[in-house]
C-alpha positions in Angstrom: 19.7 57.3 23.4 23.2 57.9 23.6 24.0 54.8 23.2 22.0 54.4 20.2 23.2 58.1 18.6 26.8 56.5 19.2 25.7 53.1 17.3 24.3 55.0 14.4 27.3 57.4 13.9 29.4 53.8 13.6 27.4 52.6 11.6 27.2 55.5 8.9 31.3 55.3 9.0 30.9 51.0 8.6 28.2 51.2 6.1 28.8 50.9 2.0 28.3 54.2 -0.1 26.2 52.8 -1.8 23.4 52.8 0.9 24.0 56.6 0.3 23.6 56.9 -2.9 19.5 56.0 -2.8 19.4 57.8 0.9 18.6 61.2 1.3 20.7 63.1 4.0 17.3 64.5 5.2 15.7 60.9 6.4 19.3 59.7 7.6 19.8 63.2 10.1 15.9 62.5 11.1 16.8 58.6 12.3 19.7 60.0 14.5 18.0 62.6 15.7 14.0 62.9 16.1 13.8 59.2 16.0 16.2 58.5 18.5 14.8 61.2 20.9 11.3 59.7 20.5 12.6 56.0 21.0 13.8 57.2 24.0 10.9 59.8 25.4 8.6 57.3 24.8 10.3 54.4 26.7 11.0 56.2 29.3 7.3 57.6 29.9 6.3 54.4 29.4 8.1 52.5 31.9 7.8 54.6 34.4 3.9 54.6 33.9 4.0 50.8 33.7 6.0 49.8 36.6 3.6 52.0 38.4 0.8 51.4 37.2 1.2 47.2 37.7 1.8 47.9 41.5 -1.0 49.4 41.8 -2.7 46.8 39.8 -1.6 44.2 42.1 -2.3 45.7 45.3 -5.9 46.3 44.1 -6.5 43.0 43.1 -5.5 41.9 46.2 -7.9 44.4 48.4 -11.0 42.8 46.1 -10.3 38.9 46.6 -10.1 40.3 50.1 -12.9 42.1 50.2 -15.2 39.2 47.9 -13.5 37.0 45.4 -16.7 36.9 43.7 -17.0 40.2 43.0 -13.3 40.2 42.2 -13.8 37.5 39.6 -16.6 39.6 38.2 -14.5 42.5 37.8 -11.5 40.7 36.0 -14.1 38.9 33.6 -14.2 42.8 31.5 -10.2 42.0 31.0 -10.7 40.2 27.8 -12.9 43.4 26.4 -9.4 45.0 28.1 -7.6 43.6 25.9 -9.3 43.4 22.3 -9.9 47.1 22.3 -6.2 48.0 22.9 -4.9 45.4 20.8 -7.3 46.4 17.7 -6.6 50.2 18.7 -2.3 49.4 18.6 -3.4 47.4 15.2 -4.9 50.0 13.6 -3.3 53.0 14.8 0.4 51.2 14.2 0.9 52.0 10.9 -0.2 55.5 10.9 2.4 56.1 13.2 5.0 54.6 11.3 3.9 56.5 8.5 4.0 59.8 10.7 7.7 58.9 11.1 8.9 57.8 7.5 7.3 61.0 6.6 8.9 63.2 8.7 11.8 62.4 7.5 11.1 62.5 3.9 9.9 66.1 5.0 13.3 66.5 6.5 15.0 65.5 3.4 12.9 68.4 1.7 14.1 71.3 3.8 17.7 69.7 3.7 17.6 69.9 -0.3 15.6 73.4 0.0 19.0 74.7 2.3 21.7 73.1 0.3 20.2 74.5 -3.1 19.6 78.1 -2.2 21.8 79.2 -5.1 19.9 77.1 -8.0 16.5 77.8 -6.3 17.5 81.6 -6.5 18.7 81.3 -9.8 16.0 79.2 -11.5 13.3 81.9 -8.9 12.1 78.5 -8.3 10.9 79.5 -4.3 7.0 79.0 -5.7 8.1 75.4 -6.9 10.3 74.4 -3.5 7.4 75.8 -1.5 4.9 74.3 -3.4 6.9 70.8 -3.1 7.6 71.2 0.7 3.7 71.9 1.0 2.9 68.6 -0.5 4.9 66.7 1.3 3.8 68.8 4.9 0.5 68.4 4.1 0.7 65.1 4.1 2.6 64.7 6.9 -0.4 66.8 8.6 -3.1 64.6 7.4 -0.9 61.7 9.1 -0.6 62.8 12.1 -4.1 64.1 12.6 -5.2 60.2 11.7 -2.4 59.2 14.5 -3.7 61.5 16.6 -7.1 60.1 16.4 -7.0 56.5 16.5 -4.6 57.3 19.8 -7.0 60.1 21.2 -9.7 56.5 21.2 -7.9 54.6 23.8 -9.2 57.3 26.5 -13.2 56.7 25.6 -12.5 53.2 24.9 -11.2 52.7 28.5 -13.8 54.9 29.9 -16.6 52.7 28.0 -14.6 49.3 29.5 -15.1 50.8 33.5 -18.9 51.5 32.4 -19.1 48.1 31.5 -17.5 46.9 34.6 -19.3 49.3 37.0 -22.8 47.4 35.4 -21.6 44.3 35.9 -20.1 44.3 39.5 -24.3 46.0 40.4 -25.7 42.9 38.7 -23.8 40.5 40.1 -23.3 42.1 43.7 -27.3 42.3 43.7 -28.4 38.8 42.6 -25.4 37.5 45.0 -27.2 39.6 47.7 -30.4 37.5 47.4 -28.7 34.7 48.3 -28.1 33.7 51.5 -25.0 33.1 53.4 -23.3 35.2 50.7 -21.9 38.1 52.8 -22.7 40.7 50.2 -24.1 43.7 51.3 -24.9 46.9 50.2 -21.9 48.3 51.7 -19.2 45.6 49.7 -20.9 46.4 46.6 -20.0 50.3 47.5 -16.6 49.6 48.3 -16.0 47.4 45.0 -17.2 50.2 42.8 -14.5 52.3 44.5 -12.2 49.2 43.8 -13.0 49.3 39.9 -12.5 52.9 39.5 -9.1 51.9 41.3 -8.7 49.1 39.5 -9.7 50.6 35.6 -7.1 53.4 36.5 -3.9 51.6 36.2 -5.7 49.7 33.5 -6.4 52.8 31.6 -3.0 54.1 32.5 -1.4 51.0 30.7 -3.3 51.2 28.1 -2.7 54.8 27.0 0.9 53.8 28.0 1.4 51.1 24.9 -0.8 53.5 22.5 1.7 56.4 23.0 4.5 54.0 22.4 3.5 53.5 19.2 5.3 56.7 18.0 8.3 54.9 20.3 7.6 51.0 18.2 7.4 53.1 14.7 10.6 55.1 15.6 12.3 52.0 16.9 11.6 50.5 13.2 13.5 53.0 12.0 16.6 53.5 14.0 17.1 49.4 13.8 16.0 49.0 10.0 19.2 51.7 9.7 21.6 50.0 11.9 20.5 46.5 10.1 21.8 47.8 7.1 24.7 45.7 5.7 27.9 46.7 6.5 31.3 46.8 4.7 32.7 43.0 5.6 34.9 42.9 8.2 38.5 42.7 7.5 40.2 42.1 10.8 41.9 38.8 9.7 43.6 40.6 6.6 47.2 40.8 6.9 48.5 44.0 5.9 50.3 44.6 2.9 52.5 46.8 3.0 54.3 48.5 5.8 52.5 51.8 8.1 50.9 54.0 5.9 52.4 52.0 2.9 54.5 55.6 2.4 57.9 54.2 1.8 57.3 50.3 0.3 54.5 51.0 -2.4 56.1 51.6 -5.4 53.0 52.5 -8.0 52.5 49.9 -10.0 48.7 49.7 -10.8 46.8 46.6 -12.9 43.4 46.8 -13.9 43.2 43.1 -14.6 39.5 42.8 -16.9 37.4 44.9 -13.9 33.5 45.2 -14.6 31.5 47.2 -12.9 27.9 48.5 -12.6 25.9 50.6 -9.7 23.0 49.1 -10.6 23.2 44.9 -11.3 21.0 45.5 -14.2 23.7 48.6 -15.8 26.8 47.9 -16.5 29.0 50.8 -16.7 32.7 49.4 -16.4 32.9 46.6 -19.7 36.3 44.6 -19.0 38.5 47.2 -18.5 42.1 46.5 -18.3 45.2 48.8 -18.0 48.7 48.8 -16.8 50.4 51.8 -15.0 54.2 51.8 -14.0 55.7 53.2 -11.3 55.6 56.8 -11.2 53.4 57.0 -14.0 51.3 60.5 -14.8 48.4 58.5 -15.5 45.6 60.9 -17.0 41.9 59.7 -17.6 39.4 61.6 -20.3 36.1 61.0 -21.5 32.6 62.3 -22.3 30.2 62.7 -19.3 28.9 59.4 -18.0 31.9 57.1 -19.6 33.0 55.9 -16.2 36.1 57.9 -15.4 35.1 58.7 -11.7 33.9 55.5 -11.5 37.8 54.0 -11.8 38.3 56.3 -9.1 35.7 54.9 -6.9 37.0 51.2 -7.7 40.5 52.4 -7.0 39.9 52.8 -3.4 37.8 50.4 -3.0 34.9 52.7 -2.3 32.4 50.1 -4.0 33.7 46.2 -5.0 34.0 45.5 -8.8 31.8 42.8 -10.4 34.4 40.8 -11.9 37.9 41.3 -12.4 40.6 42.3 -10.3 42.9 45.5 -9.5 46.4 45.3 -8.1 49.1 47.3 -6.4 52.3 46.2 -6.6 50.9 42.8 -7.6 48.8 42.9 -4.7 44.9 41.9 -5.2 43.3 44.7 -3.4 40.8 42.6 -1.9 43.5 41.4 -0.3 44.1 44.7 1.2 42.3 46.3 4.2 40.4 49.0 3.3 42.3 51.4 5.6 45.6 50.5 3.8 44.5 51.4 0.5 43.3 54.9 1.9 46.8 55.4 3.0 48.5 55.0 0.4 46.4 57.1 -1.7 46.1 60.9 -2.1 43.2 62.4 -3.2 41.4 66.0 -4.5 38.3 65.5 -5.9 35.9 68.2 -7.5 33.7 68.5 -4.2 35.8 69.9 -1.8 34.8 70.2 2.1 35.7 71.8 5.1 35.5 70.9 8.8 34.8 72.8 11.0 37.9 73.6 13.4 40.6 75.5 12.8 42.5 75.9 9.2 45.7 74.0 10.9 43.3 70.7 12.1 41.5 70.9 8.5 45.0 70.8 6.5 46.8 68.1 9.1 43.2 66.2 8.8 44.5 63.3 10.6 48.1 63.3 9.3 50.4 62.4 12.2 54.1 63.3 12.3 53.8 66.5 9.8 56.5 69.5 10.6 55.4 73.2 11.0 58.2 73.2 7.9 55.6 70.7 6.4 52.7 72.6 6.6 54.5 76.0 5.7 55.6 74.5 2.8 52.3 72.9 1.3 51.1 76.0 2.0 53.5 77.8 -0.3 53.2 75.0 -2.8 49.3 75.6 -3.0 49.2 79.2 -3.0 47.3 79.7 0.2 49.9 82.0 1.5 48.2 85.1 0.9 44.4 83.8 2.3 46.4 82.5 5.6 47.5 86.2 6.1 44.2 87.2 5.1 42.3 85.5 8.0 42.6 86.4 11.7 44.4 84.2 13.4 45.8 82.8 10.5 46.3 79.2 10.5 44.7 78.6 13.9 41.4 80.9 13.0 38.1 78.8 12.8 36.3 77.4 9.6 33.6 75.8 9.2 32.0 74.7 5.7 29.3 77.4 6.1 32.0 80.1 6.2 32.8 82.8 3.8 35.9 80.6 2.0 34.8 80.9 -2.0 34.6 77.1 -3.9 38.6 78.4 -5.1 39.8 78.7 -1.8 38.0 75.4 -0.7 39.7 73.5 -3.4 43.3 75.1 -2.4 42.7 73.9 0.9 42.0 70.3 -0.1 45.2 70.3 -2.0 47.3 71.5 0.8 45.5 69.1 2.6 46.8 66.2 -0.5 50.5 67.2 -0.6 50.5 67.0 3.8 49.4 63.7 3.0 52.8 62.7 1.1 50.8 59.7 -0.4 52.6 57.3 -2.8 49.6 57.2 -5.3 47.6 60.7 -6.1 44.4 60.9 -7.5 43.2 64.4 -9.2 39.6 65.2 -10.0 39.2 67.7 -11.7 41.3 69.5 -8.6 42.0 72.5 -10.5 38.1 72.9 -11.0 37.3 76.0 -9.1 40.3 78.4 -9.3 41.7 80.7 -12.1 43.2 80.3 -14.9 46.5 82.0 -13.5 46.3 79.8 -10.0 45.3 76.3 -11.9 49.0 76.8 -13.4 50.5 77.8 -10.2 48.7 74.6 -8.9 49.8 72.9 -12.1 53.5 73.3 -11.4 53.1 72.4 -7.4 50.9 69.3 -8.4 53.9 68.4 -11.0 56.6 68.5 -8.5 54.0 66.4 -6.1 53.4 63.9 -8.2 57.2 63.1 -9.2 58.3 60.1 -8.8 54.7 58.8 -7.6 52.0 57.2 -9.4 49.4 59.8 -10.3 45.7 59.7 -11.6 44.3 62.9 -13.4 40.8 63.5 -14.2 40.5 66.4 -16.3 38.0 67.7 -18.6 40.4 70.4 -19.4 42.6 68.5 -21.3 45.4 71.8 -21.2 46.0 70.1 -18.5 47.2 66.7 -19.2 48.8 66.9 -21.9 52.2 66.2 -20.2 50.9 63.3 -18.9 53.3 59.9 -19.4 50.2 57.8 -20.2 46.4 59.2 -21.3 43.3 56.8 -21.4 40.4 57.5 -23.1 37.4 56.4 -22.0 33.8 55.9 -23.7 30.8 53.7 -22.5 32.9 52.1 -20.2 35.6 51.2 -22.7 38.9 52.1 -23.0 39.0 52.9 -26.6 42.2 54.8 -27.1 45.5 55.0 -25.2 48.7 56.9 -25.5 50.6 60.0 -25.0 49.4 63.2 -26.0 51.2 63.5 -28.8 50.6 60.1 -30.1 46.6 60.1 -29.5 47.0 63.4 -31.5 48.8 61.5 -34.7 46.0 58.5 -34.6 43.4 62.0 -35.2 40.8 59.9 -33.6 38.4 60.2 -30.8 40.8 62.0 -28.1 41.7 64.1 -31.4 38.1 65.2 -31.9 37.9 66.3 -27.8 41.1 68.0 -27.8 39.8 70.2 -31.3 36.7 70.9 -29.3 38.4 72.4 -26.6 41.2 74.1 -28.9 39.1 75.4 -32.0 40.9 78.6 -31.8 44.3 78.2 -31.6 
């Protein structure tokens, strides 16, 4: 099982997002953890009850042909009824208990939305509905594993049935052999084979309970390995890299967006030929209605999914000819769904930085405002966090950005990273994330467009398309879509 958890925690870091993105974290947690632990329970009990059970199995056998090979015959002549009433049991009783497992995840997933979405639940009073929906899906899961429980609570009788059977048929056949002279059957071998069947259905019945309790093991198994199947991110070990370590001092910005299509779905297209240039150091800022594909540049940008068509390159690199870990290095990011880790607020702002100063972190704390919350918290930088911790959404985000400048990436990307913090603090942030970005390539997400309107370049984006381009104050003279947004936002000035 540790072997397997280890496997499975690879794989979830190897695996595209995509596979997340129709997963529930519910279903995923239940594979690693209730699945695994009942792979492993039941192979273990089930070995060990096989490997002892077949010794036994052997010795007996060879006791009866001892004893009368007749009789022995007799008694191995009820293994074919053996055998079809634990295979149609395992046959029947199979899918229930793969079903018992997919459900149990599913119910999983339930109480994993339920936790996550206390807030809206309380908001909405939605309780009744959440509990009503979680009832559903436990009720089912109880009427599954009742059936499970039943077609496995046959094998028992069944068995029982089988030694009845055999018990009948070693008196008929040790009485006619009896009549027959010369046979050496007496009353007392007849006695000693009925002990030798009990002995003999024991192991027999012990096996056979054996592989109908690991079914839950078989149905788990399906699980764990149907996950670990999944297809991962190609392997890029022969890829040369690019640029040099971390890409920090070689890259010099230039982004092309050379007729990229894209869609999450084959059948949806949401990306329609984009194509862009960005210069060096470029403020590159990217606006749109909800749903016109501006996160999804961001996602094609580091390479998080693989466009349909088309290309992107950096510095006149394809980067498909990148590894995926060089393209994460040379990018920056703060996206609108912040997280923390839990460790101390030092290991969540060097997050796997290497070489950073104490002058380094000082400073991008000072640069992101977070002065005054270090001083706050006991222990300051080295007191423990965890993402369930009483750090609001504002402080969250102030951390993530901390955790961007440490980074000292050549490309930044900005979603919405100004999201969840005052109006005074977003232009505190403002300033630091202007003096980050100089010199590098940056990409802004805003819907906020206050906050862009320095940028060196602005792309509008709408069903996929980029319909207007420009600086601020051009876009503004063309009084055309971008115009319209902007007036929307600005009505009263």
């Amino acid at each position: 099982t540790e072997q397997l958890r280890r496997e499975i925690i690879a794989k979830i870091n190897n695996i595209p997002l995509k596979y997340f993105d129709s997963s529930s974290a519910g279903d995923i947690m239940s594979r690693l953890t209730n699945d695994v632990d009942t792979l492993g329970q039941s192979m273990q009990q089930t070995v060990a009850t096989m490997v002892q059970s077949i010794f036994m199995l052997v010795g007996v056998l060879i006791a009866m042909f001892i004893s009368s090979w007749k009789l022995a015959l007799v008694c191995l002549a009820t293994l074919p009824l053996v055998l079809v009433a634990v295979g149609f049991i395992v046959k029947i009783a199979g899918p229930w208990f793969k079903k018992r497992q997919d459900l149990i995840g599913d119910v999983e997933g339930v109480v994993e939305e339920n936790y996550n979405g206390q807030v809206i639940i309380k908001l909405f009073n939605a309780d009744e509905v959440m509990t009503e929906e979680f009832e559903k899906h436990n009720k089912e899961l109880g009427k599954t594993l009742f059936t499970s429980e039943i077609f496995g609570g046959l094998m028992q009788p069944v068995m029982n049935f089988v030694s009845y059977v055999a018990y009948a048929a070693v008196c008929l056949a040790g009485g006619l052999l009896m009549q027959q002279a010369g046979s050496g059957i007496t009353f007392g071998t007849i006695t000693a084979f009925l002990v030798y069947v009990n002995l003999f259905q024991s192991p027999l019945t012990q096996i056979a309970q054996a592989m109908n309790n690991m079914q839950s093991g078989i149905a788990s198994g399906k699980r764990v390995f149907a996950f670990l199947g999944e297809k991962e991110l190609p392997d890029e070990k022969e890829k040369q890299i690019q640029f040099n370590k971390d890409g920090k001092e070689v890259v010099k910005g230039e982004v092309i967006f050379d007729h990229v299509s894209f869609g999450y779905d084959e059948n949806r297209e949401i990306i329609h030929d984009f194509s862009a240039h960005i210069k060096p150091g470029m403020k590159v800022a990217i606006v749109g209605p909800t749903g016109a594909g501006k996160t999804t540049m961001v996602n094609l940008l580091m390479r998080f999914y693989e466009t349909n068509a088309g290309n992107i390159y950096i510095d006149g690199v394809n980067m498909k000819d990148m590894k995926r870990e060089e393209i994460h290095d040379i990018f920056a990011m703060v996206l609108q769904d912040t997280w923390v880790f839990e460790g101390t607020l030092r290991e969540n702002l060097v997050y796997n930085t290497e070489g950073l100063t104490e002058e380094d972190l000082q400073n991008a704390i000072h640069d992101a405002h977070l002065v005054h919350f270090v001083r706050g918290l006991h222990g300051g930088l080295d007191c423990p966090i965890t993402e369930s911790s009483e750090i609001s959404g504002g402080q969250k985000q102030l951390i993530t950005i901390a955790r961007a400048m440490l980074k000292k990436a050549p490309l930044l990307i900005l979603d919405e990273a100004t999201s969840n913090v005052d109006t005074r603090t977003e232009e505190k942030i403002q300033e630091a994330m202007d003096r980050l970005s100089k010199g590098k390539t940056s990409f802004v997400i805003a819907h906020r467009l206050s906050t862009i309107r320095n940028s060196d370049l602005i792309l509008v984006m709408k069903d996929g398309n980029i319909i207007e381009q420009g600086t601020h104050d051009e876009l503004m003279a063309m009084n055309g879509f971008y115009t319209s947004l902007y007036n929307s936002q600005f009505a009263l000035e």
